[in-house]
TIRO-2110 file (N, C-alpha, C; in Angstrom, 1 decimal):
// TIRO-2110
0.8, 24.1, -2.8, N, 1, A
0.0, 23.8, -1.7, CA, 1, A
-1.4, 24.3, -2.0, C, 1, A
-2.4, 24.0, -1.5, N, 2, A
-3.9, 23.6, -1.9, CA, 2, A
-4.7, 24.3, -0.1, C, 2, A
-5.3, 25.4, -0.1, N, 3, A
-5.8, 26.0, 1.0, CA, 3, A
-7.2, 26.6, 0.7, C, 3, A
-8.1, 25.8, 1.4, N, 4, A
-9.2, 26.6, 1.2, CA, 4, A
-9.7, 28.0, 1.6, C, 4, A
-9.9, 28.9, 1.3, N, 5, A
-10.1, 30.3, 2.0, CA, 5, A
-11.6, 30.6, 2.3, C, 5, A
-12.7, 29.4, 1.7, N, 6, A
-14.1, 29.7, 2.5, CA, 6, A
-15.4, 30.8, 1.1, C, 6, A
-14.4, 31.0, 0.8, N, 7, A
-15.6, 31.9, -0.3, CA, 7, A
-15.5, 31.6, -1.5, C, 7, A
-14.1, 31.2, -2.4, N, 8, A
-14.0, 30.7, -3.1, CA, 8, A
-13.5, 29.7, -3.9, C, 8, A
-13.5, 29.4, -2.8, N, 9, A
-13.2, 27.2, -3.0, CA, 9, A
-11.6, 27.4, -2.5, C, 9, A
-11.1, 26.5, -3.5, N, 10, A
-9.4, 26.6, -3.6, CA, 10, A
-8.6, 27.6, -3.9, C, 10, A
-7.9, 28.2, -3.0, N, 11, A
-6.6, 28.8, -3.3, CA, 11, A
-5.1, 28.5, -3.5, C, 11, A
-5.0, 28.7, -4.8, N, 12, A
-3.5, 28.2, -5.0, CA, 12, A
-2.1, 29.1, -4.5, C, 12, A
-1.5, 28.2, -3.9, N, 13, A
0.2, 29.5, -3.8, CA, 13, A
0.3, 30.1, -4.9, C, 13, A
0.2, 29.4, -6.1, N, 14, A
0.8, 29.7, -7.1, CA, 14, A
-0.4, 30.3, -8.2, C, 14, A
-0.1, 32.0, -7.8, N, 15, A
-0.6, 32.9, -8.6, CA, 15, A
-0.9, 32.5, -10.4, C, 15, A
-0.1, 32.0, -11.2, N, 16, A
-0.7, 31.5, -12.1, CA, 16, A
-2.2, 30.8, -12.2, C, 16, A
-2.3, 29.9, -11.5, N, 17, A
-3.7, 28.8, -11.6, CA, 17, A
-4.3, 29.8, -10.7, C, 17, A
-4.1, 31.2, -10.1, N, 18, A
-6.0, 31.3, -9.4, CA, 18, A
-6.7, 31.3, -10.7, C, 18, A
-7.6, 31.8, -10.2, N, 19, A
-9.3, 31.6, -11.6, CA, 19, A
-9.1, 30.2, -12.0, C, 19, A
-8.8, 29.2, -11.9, N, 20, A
-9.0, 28.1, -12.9, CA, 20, A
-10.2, 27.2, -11.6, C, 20, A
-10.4, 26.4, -11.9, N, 21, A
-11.4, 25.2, -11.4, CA, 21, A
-10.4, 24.3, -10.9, C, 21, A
-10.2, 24.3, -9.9, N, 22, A
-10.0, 23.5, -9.2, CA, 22, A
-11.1, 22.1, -9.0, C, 22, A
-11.8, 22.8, -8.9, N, 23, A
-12.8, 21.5, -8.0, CA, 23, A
-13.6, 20.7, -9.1, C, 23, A
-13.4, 19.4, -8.8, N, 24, A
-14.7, 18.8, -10.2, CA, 24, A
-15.7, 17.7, -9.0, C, 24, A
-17.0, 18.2, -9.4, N, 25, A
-17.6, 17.2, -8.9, CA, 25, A
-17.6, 17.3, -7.4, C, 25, A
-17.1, 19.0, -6.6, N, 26, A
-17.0, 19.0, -5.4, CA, 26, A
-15.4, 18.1, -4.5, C, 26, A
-15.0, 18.0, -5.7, N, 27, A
-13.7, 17.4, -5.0, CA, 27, A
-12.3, 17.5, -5.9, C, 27, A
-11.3, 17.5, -5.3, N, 28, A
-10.3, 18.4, -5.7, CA, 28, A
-9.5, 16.4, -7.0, C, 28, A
-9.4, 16.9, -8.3, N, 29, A
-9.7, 15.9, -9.0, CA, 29, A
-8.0, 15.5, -8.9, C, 29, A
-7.6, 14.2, -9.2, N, 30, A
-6.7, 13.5, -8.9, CA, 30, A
-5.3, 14.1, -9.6, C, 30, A
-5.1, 15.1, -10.9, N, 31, A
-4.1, 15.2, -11.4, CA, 31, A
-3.6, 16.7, -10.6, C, 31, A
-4.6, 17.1, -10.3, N, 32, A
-4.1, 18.3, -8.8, CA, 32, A
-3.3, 18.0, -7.6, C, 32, A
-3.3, 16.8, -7.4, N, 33, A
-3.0, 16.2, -5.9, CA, 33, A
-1.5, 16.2, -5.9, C, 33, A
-0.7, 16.5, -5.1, N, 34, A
0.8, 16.4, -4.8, CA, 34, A
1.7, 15.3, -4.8, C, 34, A
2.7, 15.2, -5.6, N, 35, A
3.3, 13.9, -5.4, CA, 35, A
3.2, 13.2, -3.9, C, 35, A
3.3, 11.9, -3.5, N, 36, A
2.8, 11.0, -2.3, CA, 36, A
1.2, 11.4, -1.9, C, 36, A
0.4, 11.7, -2.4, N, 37, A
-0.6, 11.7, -2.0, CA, 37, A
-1.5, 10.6, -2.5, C, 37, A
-2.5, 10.2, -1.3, N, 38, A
-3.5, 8.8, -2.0, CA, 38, A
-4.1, 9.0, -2.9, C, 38, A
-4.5, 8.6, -4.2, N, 39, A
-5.2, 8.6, -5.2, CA, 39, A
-6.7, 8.0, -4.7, C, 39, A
-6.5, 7.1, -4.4, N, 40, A
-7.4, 5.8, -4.3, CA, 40, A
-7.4, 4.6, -3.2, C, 40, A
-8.0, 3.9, -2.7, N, 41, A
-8.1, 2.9, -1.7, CA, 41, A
-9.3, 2.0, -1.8, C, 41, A
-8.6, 0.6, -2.2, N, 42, A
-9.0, -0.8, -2.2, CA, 42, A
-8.9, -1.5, -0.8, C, 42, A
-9.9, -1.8, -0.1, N, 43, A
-10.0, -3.1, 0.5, CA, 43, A
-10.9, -3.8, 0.8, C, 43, A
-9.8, -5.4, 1.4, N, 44, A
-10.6, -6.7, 0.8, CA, 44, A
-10.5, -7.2, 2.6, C, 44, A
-11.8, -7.8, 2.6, N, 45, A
-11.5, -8.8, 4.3, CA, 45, A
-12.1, -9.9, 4.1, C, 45, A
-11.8, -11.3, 4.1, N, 46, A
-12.7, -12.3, 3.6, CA, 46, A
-13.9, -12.5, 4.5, C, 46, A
-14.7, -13.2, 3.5, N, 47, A
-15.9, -13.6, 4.9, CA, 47, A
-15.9, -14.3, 5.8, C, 47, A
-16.6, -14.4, 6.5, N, 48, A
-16.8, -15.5, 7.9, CA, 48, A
-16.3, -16.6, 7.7, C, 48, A
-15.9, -17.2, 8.1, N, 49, A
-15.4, -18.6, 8.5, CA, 49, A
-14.4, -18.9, 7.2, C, 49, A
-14.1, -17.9, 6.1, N, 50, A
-13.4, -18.2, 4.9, CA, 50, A
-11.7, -18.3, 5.6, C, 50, A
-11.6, -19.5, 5.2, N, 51, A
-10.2, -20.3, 5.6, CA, 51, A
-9.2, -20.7, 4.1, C, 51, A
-8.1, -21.3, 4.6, N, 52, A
-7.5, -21.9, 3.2, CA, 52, A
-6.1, -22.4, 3.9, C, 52, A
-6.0, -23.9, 3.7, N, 53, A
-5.4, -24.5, 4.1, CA, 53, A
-4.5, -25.6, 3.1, C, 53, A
-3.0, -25.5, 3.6, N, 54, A
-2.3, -26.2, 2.5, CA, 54, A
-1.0, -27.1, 3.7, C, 54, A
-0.8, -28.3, 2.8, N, 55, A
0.4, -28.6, 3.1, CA, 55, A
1.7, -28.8, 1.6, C, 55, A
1.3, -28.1, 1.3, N, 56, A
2.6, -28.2, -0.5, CA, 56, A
3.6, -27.1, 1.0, C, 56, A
4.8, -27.7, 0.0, N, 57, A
5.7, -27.1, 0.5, CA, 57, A
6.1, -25.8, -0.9, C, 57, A
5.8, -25.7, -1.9, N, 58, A
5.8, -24.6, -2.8, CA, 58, A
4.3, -23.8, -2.7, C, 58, A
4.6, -22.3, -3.1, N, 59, A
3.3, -21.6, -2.9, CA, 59, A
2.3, -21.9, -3.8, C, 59, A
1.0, -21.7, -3.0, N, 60, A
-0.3, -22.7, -3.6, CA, 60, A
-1.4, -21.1, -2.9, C, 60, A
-2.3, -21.2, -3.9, N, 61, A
-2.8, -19.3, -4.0, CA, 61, A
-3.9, -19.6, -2.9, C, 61, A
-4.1, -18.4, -2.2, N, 62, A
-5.0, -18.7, -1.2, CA, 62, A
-6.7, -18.5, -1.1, C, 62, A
-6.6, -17.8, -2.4, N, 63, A
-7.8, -17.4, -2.9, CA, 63, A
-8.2, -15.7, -2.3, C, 63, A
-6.9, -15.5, -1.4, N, 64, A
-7.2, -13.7, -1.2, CA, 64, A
-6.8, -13.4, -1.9, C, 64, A
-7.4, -12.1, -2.5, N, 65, A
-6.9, -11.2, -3.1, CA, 65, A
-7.8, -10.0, -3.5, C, 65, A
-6.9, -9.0, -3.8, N, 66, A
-7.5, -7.8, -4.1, CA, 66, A
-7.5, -7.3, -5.7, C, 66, A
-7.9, -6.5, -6.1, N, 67, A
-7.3, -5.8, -7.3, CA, 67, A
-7.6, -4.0, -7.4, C, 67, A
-6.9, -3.7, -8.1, N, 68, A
-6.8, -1.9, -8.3, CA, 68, A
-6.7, -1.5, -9.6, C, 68, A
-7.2, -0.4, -10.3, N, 69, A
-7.1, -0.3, -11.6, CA, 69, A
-6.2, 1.5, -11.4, C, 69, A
-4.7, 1.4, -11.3, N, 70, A
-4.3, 2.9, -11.2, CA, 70, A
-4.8, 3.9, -11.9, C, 70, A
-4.7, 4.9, -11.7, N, 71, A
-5.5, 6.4, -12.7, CA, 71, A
-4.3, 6.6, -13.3, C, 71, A
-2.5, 6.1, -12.9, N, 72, A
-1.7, 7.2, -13.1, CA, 72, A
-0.7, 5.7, -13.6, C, 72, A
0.0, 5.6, -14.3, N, 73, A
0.9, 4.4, -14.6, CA, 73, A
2.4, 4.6, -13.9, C, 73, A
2.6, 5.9, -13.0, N, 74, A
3.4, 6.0, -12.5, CA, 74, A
3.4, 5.9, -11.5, C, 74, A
2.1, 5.6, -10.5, N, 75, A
1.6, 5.2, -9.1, CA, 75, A
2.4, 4.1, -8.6, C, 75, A
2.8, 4.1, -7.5, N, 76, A
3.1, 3.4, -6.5, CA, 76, A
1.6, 2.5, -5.7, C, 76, A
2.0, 1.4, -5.3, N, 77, A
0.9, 0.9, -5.0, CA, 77, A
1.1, 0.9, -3.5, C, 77, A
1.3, 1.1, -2.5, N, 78, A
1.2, 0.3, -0.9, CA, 78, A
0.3, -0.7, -0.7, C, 78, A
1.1, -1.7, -0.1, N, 79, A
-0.1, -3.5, -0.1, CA, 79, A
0.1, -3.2, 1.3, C, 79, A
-1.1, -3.7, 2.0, N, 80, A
-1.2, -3.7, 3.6, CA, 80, A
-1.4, -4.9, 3.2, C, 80, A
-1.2, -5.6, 4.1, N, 81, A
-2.4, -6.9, 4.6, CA, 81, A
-1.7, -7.5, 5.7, C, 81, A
-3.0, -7.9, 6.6, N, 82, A
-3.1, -8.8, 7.5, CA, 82, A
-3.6, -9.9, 8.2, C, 82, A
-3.1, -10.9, 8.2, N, 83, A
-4.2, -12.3, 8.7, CA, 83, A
-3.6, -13.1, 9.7, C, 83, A
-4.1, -14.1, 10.2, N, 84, A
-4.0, -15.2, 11.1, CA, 84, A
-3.5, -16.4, 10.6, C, 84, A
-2.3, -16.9, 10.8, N, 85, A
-2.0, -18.3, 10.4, CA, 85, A
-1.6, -19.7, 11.8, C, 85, A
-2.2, -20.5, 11.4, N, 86, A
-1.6, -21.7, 12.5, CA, 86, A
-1.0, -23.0, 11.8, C, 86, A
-0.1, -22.9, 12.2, N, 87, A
0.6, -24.8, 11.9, CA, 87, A
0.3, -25.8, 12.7, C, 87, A
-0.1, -26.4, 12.2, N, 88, A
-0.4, -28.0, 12.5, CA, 88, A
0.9, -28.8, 13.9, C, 88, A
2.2, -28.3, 13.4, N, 89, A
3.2, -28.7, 14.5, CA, 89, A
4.0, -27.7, 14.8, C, 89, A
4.8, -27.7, 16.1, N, 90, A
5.8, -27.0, 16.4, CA, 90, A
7.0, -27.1, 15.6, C, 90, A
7.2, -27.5, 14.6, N, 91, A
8.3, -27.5, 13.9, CA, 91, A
8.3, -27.2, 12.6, C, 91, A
7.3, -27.2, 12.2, N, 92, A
6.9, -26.2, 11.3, CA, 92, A
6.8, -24.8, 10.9, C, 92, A
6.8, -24.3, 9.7, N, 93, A
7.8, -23.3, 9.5, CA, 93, A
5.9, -23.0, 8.1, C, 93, A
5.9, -21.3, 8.0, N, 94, A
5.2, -20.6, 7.3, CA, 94, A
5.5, -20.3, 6.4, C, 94, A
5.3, -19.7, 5.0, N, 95, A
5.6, -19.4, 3.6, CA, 95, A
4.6, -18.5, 3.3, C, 95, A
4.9, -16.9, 3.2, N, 96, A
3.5, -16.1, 3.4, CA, 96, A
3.9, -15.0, 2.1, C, 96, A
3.6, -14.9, 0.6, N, 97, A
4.2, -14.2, -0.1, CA, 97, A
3.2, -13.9, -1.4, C, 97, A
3.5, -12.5, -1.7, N, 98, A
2.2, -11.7, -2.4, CA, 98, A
2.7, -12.0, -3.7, C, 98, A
1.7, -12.2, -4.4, N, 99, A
2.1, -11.6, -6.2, CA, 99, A
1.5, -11.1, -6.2, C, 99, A
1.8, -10.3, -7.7, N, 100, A
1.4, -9.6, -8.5, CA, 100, A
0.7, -10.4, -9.6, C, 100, A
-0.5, -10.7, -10.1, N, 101, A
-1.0, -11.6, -11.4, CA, 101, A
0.1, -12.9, -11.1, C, 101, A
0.3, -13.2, -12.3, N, 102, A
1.2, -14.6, -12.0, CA, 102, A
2.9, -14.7, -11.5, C, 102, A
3.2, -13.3, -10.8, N, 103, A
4.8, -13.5, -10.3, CA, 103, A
4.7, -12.9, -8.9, C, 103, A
5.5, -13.7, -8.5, N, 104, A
5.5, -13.7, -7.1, CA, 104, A
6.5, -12.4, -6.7, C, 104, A
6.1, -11.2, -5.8, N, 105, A
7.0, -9.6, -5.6, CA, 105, A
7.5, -9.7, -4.4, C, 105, A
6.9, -10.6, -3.4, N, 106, A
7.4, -10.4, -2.2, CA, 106, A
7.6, -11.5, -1.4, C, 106, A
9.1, -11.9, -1.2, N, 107, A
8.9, -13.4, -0.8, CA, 107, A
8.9, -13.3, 0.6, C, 107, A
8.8, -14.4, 1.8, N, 108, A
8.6, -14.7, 2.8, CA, 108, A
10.4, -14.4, 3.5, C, 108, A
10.7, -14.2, 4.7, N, 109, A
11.8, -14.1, 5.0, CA, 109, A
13.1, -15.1, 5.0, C, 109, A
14.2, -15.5, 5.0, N, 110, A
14.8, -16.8, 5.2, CA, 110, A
15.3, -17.2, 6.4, C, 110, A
14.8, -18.3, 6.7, N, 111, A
15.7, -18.5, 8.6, CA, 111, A
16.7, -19.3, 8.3, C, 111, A
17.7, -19.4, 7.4, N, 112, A
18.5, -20.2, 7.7, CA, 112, A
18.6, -21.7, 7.3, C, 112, A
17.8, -22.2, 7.4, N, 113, A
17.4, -23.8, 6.7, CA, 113, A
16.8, -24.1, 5.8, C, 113, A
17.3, -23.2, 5.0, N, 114, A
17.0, -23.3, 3.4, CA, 114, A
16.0, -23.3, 2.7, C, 114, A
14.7, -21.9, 3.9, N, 115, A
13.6, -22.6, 3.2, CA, 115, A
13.1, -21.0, 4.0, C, 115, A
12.0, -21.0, 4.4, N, 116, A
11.3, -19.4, 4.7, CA, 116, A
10.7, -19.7, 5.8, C, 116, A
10.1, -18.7, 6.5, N, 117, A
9.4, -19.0, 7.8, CA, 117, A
8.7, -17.3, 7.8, C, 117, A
7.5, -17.4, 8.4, N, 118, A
6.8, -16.3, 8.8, CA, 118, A
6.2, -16.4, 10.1, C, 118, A
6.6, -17.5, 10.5, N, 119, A
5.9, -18.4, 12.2, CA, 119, A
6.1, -19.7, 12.3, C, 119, A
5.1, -19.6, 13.9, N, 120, A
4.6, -21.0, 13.7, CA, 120, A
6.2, -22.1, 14.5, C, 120, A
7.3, -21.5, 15.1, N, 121, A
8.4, -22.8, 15.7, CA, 121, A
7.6, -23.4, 16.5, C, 121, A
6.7, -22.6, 17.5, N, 122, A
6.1, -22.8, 18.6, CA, 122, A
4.4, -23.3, 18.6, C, 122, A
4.1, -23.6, 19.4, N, 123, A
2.8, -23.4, 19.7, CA, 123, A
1.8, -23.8, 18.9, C, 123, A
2.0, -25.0, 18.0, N, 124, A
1.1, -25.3, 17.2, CA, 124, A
-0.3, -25.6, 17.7, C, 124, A
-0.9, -24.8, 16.8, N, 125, A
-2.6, -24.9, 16.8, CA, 125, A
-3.2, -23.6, 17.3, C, 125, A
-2.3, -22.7, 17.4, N, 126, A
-2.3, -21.1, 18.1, CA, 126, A
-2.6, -20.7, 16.8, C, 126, A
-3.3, -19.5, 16.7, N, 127, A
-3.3, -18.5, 16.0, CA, 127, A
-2.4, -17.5, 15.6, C, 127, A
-1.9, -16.7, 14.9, N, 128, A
-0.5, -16.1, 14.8, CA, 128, A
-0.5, -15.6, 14.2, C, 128, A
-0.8, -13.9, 14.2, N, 129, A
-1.0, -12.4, 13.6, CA, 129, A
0.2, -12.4, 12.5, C, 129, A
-0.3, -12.2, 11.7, N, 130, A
1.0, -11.7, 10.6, CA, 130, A
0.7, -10.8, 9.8, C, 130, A
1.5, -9.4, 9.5, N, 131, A
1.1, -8.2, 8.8, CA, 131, A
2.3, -8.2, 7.9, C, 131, A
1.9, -7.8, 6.7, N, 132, A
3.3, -7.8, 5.6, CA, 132, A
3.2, -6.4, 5.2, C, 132, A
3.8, -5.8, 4.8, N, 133, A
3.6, -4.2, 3.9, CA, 133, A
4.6, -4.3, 2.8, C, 133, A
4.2, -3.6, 1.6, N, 134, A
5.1, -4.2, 0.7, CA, 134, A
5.0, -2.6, -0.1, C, 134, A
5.6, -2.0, -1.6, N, 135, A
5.2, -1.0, -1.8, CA, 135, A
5.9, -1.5, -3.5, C, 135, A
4.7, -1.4, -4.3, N, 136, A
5.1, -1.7, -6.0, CA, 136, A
4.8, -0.7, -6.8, C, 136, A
5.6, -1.3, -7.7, N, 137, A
5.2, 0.0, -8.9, CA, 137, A
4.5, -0.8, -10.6, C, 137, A
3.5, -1.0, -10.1, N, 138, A
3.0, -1.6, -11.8, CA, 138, A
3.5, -1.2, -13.1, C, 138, A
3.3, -0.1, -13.1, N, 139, A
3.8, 0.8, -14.1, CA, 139, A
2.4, 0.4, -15.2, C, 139, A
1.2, 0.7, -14.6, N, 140, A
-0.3, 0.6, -15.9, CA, 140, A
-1.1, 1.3, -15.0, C, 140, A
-2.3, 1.5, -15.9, N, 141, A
-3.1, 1.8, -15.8, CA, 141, A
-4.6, 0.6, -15.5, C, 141, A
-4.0, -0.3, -15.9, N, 142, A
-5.0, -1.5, -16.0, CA, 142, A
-5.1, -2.2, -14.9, C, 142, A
-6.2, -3.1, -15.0, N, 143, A
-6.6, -3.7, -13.4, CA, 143, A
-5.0, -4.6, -13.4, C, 143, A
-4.9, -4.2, -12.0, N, 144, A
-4.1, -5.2, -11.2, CA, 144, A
-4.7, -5.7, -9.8, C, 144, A
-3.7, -7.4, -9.8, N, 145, A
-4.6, -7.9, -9.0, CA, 145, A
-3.5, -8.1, -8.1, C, 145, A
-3.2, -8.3, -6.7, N, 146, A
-2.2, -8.9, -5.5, CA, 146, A
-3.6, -9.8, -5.0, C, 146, A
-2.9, -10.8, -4.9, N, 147, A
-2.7, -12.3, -4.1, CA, 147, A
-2.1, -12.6, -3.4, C, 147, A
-2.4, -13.8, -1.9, N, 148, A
-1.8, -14.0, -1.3, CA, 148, A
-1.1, -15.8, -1.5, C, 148, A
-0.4, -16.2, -1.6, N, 149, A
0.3, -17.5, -1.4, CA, 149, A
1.0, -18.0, -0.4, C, 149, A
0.7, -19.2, 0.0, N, 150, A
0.7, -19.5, 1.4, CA, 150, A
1.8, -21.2, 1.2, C, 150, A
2.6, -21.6, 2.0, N, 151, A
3.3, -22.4, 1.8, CA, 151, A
3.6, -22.9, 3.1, C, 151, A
4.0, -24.2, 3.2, N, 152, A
4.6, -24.5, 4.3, CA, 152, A
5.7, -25.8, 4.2, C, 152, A
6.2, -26.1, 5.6, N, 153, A
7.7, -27.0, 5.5, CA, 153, A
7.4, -27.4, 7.1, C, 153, A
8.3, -28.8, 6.7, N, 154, A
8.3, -30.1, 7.9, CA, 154, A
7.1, -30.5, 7.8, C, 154, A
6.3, -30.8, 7.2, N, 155, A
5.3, -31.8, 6.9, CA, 155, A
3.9, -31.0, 7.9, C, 155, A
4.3, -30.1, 8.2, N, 156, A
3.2, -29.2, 8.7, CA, 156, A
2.3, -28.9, 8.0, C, 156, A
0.6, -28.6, 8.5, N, 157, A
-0.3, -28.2, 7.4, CA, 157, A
-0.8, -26.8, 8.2, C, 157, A
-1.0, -25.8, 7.0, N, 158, A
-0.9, -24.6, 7.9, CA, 158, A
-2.4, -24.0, 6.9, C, 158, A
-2.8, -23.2, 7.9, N, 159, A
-4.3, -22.6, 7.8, CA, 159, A
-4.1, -21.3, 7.8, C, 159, A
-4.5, -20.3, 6.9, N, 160, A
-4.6, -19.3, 6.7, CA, 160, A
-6.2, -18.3, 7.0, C, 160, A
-6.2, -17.6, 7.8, N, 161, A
-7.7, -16.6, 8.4, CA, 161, A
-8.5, -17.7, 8.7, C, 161, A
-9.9, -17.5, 9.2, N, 162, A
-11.2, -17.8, 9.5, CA, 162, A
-11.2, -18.9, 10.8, C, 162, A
-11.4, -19.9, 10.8, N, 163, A
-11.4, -20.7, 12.3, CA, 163, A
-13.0, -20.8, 12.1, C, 163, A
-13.8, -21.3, 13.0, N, 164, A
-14.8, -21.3, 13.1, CA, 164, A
-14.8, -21.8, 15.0, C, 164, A
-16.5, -21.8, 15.0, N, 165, A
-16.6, -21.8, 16.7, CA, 165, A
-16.1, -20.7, 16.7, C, 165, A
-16.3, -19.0, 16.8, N, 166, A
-16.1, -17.9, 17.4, CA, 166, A
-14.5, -17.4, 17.2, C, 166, A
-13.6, -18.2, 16.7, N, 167, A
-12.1, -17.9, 16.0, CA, 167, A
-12.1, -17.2, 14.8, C, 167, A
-13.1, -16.5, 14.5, N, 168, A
-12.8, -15.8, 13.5, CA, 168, A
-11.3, -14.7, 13.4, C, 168, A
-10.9, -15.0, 12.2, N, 169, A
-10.0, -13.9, 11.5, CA, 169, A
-9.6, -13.8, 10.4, C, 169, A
-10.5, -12.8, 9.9, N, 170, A
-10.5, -12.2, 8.8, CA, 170, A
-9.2, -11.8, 8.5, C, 170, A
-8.8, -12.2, 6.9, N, 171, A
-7.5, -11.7, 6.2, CA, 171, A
-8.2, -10.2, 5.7, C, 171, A
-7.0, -9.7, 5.7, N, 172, A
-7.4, -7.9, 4.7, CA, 172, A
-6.4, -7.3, 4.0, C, 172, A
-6.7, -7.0, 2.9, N, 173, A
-5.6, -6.7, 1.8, CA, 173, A
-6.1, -5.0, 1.6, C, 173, A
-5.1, -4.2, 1.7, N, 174, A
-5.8, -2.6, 1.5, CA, 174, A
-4.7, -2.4, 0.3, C, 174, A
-5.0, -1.7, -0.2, N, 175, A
-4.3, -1.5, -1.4, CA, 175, A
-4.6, 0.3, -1.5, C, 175, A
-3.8, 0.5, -1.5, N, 176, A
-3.6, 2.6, -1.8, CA, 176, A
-2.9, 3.0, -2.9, C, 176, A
-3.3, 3.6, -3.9, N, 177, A
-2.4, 4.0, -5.1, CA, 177, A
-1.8, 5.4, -4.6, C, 177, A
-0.5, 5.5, -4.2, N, 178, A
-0.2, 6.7, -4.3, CA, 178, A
0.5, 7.5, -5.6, C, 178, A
0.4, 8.6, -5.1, N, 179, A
1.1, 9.7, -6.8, CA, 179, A
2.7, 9.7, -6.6, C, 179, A
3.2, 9.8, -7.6, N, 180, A
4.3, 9.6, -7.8, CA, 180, A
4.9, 11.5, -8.7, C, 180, A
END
């Protein structure tokens, strides 16, 4: 555990490490920090009126995305993200699922009719909050990127963030490296 005492920066429990430097650069440097703690934080919210609209029934990239470069190859990633989707009809069905670079980590739910859904039975032309949370493990050091892929079913065409005329809604992808 990591306590500040006010005169001399960092106090460690652990009698070994007093006298050492804790601090670099006025801040307590990343290989100090305790397993589950955030390393780092990425986020992305598209711009104004930025939309993306598909009718493929297989996932087609939406053009969100974020990327993170870990410090630690054994970091955990946490994916937030959340956006606005509308279907074109009530019987239409959503396809809302993240990759990783070119493989898909987190698929959309299954309802039963052999295909996925994240919204949208109802109320076509409505707006329709959707938040995914997802938690990976790259295992690098190197940039990684998460994407969003967007799909749909029954001949529905479905719109992902932005609107225009005052409908804005912004997609946002936050990305947190935690320590492992």
């Amino acid at each position: 555990m990591l306590g500040l005492d006010g005169v001399a920066g960092i106090t460690f429990n652990d009698a070994s490490a007093q006298g050492t430097s804790a601090l670099s650069s006025g801040r307590v440097p990343s290989s100090y920090m305790p397993t589950g703690s955030v390393v780092q934080v990425v986020a992305y919210s598209s711009g104004v009126g930025s939309t993306f609209a598909t009718s493929s029934s297989t996932p087609v990239s939406s053009g969100f995305s974020a990327s993170i470069s870990p410090k630690f190859s054994a970091s955990r990633i946490l994916i937030l993200v959340d956006t606005q989707l509308r279907c074109g009809t009530s019987s239409g069905g959503v396809g809302l699922t993240l990759y990783r670079g070119g493989s898909a980590i987190r698929y959309p739910g299954y309802d039963g009719s052999g295909y996925l859904t994240n919204y949208c039975y109802s109320n076509p032309g409505n707006w329709n909050q959707t938040s995914m949370t997802f938690v990976d493990s790259p295992g690098t050091t190197s940039s990684t990127t998460y994407s969003l892929y967007l799909s749909c079913y029954n001949g529905s065409t479905v719109t992902m963030s932005g609107g225009g005329s005052g409908n804005y809604y912004p997609t946002t992808i936050t990305l947190m490296e935690i320590s492992s």
